[in-house]
BAFI-3210 file (N, C-alpha, C; in Angstrom, 3 decimals, decimal comma, padded with zeros to 6 digits):
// residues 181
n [1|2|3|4|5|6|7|8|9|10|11|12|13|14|15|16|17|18|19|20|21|22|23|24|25|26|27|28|29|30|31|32|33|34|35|36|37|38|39|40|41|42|43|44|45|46|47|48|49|50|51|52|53|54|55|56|57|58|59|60|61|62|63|64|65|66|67|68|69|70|71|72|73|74|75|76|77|78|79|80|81|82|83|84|85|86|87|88|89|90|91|92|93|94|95|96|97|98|99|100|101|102|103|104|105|106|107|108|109|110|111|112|113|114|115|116|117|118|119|120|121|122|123|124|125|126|127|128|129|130|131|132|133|134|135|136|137|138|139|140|141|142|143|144|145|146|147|148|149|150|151|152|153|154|155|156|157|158|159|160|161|162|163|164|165|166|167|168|169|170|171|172|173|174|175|176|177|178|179|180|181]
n.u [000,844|000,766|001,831|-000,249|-000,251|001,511|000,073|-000,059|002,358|005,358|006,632|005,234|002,608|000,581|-001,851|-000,256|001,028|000,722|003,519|006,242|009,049|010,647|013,457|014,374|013,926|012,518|010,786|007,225|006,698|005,918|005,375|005,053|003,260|003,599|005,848|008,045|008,961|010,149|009,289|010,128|009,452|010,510|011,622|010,247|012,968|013,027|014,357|015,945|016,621|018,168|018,277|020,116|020,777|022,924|021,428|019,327|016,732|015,445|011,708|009,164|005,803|003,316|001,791|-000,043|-001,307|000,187|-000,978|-001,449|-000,737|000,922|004,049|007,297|010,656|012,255|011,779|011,162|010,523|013,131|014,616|014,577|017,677|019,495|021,260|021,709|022,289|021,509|018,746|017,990|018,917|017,655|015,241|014,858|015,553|013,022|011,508|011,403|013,058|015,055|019,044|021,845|024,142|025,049|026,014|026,949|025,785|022,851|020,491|018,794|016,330|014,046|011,025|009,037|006,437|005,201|006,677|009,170|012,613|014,035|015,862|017,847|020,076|022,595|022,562|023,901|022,696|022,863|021,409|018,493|016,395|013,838|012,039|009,617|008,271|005,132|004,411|004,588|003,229|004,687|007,643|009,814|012,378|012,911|013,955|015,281|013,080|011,390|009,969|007,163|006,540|004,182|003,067|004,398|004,698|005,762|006,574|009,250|010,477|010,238|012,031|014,369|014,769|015,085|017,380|019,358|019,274|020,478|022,860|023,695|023,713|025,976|027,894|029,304|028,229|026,830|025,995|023,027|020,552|017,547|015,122|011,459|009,025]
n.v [-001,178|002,209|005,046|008,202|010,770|013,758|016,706|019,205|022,083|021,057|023,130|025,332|025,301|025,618|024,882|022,266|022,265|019,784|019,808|020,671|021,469|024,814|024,226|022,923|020,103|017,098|015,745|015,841|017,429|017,556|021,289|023,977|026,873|029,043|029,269|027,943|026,013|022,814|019,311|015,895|012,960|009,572|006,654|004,529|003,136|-000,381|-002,085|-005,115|-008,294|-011,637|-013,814|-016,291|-020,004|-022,309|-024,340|-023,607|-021,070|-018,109|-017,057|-014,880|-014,777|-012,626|-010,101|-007,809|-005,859|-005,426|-008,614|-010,212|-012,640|-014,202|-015,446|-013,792|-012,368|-010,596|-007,341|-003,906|-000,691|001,870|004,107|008,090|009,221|006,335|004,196|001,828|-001,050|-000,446|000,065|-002,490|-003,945|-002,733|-003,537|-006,453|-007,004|-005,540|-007,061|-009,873|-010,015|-011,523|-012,587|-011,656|-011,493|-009,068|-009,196|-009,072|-007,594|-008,903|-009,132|-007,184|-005,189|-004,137|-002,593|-001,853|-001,047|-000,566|001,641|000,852|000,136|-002,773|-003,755|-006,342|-007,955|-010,654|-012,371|-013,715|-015,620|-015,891|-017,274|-019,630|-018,971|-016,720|-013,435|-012,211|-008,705|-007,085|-007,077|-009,442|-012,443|-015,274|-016,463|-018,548|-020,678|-022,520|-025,316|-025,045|-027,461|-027,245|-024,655|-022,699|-022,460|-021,529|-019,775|-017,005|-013,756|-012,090|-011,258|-010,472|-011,533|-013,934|-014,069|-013,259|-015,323|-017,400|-017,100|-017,284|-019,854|-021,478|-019,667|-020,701|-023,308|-023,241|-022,442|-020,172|-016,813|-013,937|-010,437|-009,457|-008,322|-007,656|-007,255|-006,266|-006,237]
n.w [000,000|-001,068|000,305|001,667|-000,388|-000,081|001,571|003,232|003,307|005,249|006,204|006,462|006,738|004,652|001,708|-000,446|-004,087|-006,601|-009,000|-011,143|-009,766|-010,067|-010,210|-012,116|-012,234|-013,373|-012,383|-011,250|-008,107|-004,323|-003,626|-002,157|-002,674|-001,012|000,007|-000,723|-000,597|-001,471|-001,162|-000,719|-001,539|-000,082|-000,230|002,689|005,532|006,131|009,138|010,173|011,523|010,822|012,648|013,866|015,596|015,604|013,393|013,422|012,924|014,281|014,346|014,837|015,841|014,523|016,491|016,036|013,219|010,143|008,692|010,877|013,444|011,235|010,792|011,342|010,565|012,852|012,637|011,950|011,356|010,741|013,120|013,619|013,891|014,985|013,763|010,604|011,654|014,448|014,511|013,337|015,562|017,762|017,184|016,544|019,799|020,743|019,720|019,797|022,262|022,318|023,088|021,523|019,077|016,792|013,256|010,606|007,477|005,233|003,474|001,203|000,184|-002,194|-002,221|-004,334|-005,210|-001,966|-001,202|000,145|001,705|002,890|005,012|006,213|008,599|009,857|012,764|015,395|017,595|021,235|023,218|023,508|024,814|025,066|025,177|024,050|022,944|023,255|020,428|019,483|019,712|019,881|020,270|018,154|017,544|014,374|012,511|008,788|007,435|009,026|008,921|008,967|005,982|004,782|005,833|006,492|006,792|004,976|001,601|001,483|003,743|003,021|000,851|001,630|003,345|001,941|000,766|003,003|003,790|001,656|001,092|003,321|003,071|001,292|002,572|003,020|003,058|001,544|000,735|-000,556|-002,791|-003,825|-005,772|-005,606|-007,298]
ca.u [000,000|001,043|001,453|-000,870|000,821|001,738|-000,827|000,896|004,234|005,870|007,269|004,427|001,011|000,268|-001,537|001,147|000,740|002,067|003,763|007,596|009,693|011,069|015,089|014,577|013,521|011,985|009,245|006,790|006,737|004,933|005,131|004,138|002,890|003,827|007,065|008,393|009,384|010,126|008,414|010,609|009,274|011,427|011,176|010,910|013,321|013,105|015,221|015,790|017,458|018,221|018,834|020,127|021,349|023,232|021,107|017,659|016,146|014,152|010,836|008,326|004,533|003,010|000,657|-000,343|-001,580|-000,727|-000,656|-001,537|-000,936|001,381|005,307|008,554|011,889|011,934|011,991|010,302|010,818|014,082|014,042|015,738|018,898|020,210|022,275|020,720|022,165|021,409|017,496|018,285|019,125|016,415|013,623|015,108|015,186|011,691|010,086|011,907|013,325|016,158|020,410|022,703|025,300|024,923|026,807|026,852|024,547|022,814|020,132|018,695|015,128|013,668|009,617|008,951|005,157|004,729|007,872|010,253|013,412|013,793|017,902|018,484|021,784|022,693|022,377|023,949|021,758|023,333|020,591|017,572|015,764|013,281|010,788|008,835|007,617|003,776|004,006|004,874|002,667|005,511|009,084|010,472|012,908|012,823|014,860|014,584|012,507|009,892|009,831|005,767|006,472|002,672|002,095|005,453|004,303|005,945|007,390|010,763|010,870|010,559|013,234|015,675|015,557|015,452|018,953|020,282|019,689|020,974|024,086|024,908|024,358|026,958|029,159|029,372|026,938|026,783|024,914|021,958|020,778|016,784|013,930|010,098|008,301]
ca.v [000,000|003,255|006,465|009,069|012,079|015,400|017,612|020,893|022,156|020,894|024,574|026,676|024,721|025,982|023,667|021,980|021,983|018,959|020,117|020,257|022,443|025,603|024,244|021,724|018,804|016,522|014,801|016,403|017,056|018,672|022,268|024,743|028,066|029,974|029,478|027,373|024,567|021,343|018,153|014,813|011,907|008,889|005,341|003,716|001,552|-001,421|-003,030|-006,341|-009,644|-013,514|-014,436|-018,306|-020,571|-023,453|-024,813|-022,897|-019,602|-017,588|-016,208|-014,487|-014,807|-011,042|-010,155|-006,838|-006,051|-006,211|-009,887|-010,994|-014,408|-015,102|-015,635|-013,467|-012,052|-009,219|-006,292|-002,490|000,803|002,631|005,200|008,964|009,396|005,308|003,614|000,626|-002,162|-000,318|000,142|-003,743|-004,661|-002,498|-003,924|-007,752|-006,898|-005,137|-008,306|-011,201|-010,494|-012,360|-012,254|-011,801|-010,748|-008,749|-009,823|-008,470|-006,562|-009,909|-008,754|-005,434|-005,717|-003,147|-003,324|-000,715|-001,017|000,133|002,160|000,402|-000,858|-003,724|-004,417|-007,297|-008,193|-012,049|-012,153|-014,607|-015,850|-016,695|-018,208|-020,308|-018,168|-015,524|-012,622|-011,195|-007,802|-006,798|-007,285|-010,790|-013,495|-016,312|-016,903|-019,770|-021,656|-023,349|-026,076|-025,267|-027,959|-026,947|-023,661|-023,126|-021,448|-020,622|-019,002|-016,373|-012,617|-011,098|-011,672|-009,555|-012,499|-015,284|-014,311|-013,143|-016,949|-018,527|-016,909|-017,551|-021,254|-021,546|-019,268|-021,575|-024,675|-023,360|-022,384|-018,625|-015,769|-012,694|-009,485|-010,188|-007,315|-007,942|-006,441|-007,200|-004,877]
ca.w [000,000|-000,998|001,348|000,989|-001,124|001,025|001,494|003,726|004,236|006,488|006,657|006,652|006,423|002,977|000,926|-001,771|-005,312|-007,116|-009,928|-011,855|-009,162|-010,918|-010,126|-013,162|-011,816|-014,467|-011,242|-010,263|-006,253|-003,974|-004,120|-001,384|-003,338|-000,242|000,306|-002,496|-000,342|-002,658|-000,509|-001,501|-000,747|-000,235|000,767|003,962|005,537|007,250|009,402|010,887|011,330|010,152|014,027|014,519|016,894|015,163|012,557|013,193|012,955|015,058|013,812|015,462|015,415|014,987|016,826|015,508|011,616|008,669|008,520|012,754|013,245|010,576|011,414|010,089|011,282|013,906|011,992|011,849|010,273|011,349|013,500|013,370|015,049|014,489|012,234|010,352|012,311|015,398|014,242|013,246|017,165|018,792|016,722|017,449|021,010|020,990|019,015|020,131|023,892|022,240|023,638|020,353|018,622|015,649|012,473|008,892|006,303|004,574|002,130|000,830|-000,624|-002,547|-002,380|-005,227|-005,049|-000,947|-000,912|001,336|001,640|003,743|005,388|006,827|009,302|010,516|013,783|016,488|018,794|022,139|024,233|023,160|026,021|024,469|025,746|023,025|023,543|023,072|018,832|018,990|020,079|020,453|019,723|018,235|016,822|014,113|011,186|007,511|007,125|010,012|008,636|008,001|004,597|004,031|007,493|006,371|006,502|003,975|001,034|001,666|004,507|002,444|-000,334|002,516|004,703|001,282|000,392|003,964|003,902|000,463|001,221|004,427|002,450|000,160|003,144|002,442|003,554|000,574|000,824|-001,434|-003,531|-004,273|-005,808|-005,691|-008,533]
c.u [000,889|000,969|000,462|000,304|000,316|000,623|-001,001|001,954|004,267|006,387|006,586|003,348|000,278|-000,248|-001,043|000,489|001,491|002,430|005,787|007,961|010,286|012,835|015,560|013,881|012,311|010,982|008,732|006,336|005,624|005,565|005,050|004,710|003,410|005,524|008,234|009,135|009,333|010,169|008,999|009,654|009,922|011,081|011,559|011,962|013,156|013,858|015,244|016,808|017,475|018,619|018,365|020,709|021,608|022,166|019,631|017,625|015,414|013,386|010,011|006,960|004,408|001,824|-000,017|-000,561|-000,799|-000,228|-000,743|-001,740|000,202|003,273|006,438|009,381|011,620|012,531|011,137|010,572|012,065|013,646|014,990|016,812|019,587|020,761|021,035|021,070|021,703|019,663|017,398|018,001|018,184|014,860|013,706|015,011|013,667|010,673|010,247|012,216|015,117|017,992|021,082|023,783|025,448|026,014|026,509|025,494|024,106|021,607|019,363|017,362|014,280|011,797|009,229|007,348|004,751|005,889|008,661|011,031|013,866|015,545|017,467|020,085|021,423|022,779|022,809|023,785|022,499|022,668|019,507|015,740|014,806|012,109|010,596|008,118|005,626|003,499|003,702|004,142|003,413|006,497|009,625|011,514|012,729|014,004|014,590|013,627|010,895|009,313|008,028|005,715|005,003|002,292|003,603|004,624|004,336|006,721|008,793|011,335|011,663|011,876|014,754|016,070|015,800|016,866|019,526|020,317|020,026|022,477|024,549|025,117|025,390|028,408|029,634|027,699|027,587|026,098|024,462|020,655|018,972|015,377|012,656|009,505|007,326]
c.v [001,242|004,644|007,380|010,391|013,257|016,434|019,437|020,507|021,966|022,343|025,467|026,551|024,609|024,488|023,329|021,527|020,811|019,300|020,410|021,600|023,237|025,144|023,321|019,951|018,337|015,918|015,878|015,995|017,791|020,157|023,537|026,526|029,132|029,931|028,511|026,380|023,541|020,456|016,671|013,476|010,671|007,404|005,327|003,171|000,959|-002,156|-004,308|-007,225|-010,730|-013,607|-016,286|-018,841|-021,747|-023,465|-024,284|-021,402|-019,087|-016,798|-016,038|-014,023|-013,347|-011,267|-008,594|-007,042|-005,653|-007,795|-010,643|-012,040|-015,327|-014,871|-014,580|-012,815|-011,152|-008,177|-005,106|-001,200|001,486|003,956|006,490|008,627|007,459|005,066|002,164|-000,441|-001,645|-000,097|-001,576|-003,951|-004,208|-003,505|-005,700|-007,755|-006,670|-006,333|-009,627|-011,649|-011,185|-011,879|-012,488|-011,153|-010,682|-008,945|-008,934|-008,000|-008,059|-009,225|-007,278|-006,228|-004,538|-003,683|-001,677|-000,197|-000,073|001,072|002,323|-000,112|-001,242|-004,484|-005,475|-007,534|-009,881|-011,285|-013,238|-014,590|-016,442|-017,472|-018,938|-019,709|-016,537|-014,745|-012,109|-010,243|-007,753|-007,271|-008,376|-011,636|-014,595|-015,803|-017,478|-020,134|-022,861|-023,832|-025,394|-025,962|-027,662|-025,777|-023,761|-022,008|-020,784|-020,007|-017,736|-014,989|-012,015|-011,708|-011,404|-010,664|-014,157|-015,197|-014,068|-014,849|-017,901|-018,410|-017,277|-019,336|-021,800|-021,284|-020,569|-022,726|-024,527|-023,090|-021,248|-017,725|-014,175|-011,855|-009,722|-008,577|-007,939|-007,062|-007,004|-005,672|-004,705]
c.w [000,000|-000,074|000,732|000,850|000,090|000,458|001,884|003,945|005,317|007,672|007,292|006,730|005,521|002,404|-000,073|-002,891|-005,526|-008,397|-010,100|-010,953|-010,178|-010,870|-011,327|-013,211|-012,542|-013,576|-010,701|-008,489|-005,645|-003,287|-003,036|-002,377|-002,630|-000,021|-000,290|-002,123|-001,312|-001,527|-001,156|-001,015|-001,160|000,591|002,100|004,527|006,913|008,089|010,249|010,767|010,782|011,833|014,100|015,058|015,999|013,758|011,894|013,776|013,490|014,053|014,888|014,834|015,205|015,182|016,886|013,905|010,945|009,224|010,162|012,425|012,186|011,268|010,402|010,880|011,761|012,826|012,122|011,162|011,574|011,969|012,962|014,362|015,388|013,168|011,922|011,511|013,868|015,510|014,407|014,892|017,877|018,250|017,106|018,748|021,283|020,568|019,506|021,628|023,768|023,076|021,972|019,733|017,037|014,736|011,189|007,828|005,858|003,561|002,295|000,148|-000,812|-003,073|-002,962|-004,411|-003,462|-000,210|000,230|000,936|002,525|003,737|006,483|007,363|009,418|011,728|014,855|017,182|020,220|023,822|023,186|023,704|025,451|025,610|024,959|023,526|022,825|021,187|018,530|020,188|020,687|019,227|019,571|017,129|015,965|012,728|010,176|007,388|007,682|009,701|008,348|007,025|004,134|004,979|007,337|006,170|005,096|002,931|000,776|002,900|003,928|001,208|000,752|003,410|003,043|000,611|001,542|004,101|002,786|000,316|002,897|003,648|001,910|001,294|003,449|002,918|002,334|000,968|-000,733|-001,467|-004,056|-004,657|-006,088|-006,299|-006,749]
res [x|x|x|x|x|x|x|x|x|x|x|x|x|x|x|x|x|x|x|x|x|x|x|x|x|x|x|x|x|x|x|x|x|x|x|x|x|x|x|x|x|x|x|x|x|x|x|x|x|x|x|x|x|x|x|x|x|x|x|x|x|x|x|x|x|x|x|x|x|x|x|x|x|x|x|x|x|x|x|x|x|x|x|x|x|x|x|x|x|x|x|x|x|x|x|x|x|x|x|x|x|x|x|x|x|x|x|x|x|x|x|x|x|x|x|x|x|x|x|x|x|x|x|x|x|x|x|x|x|x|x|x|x|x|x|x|x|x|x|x|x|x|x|x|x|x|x|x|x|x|x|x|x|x|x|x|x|x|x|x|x|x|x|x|x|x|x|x|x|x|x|x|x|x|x|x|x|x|x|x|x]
***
């Protein structure tokens, strides 16, 4: 789902035209008549983890909307004033409860359509021992195999665990570069 387009400056309250800023700019933006603010708007991002303990992955139920009830990696929208992996670690903490130790950038996922982009880190898990905060329903561990692939939130979930158990089979962990029109 798309944001709704800007309606006042942020600057001045004015309501914003959308139309081709006078500095050149081939997109039109939004506009304010009064004080000639130019209004960008720019994706989201998301951040989150791959957190695993040996052989299996933690996911977490959500228990908030979009999608309540179904399972996917602790993740949320970055805040101001963090870095990604440090948006990354609060939102694992806030969803999971989990103990870990953050690890490397692993994929990038560009979701054109509801304008987000969705970072992923690895994440080493060093207990088994979870407290999920208020979002998340339960926290569990599970195999590849146990995975319940049709109960997966999102699809920025499912292309990110299906590169991480692909890249371990092979032995190797890449940053993984993906886009979903």
């Amino acid at each position: 789902m798309l944001r709704l387009p800007i309606k006042h400056c942020r600057n001045c309250g004015t309501a914003v035209q959308y139309r081709l800023p006078d500095d050149g700019d081939a997109k039109q933006r939004a506009v304010c008549p009064a004080c000639s603010t130019v209004h960008y708007e720019n994706p989201l991002n998301v951040v989150g983890t791959v957190p695993y303990l040996d052989e299996r992955i933690l996911l977490c139920k959500r228990n908030i909307e979009p999608r309540r009830g179904f399972w996917t990696l602790p993740a949320g929208f970055m805040e101001l004033n963090e870095t990604l992996a440090q948006g990354a670690a609060r939102e694992t903490l806030e969803e999971s409860g989990a103990e870990f130790e953050m690890q490397g950038l692993f994929s990038v996922v560009s979701v054109v359509r509801t304008g987000q982009v969705h970072l992923f880190y690895r994440a080493r898990l060093l207990s088994d021992q979870f407290d999920p905060g208020m979002e998340t329903m339960e926290a569990r561990l599970f195999t590849e195999a146990s995975i319940p692939w049709d109960e997966i939130a999102f699809s920025t979930v499912r292309h990110t665990l299906e590169r991480y158990f692909s890249d371990r089979q092979l032995g190797r962990f890449l940053v993984h570069d993906i886009d979903i029109p």
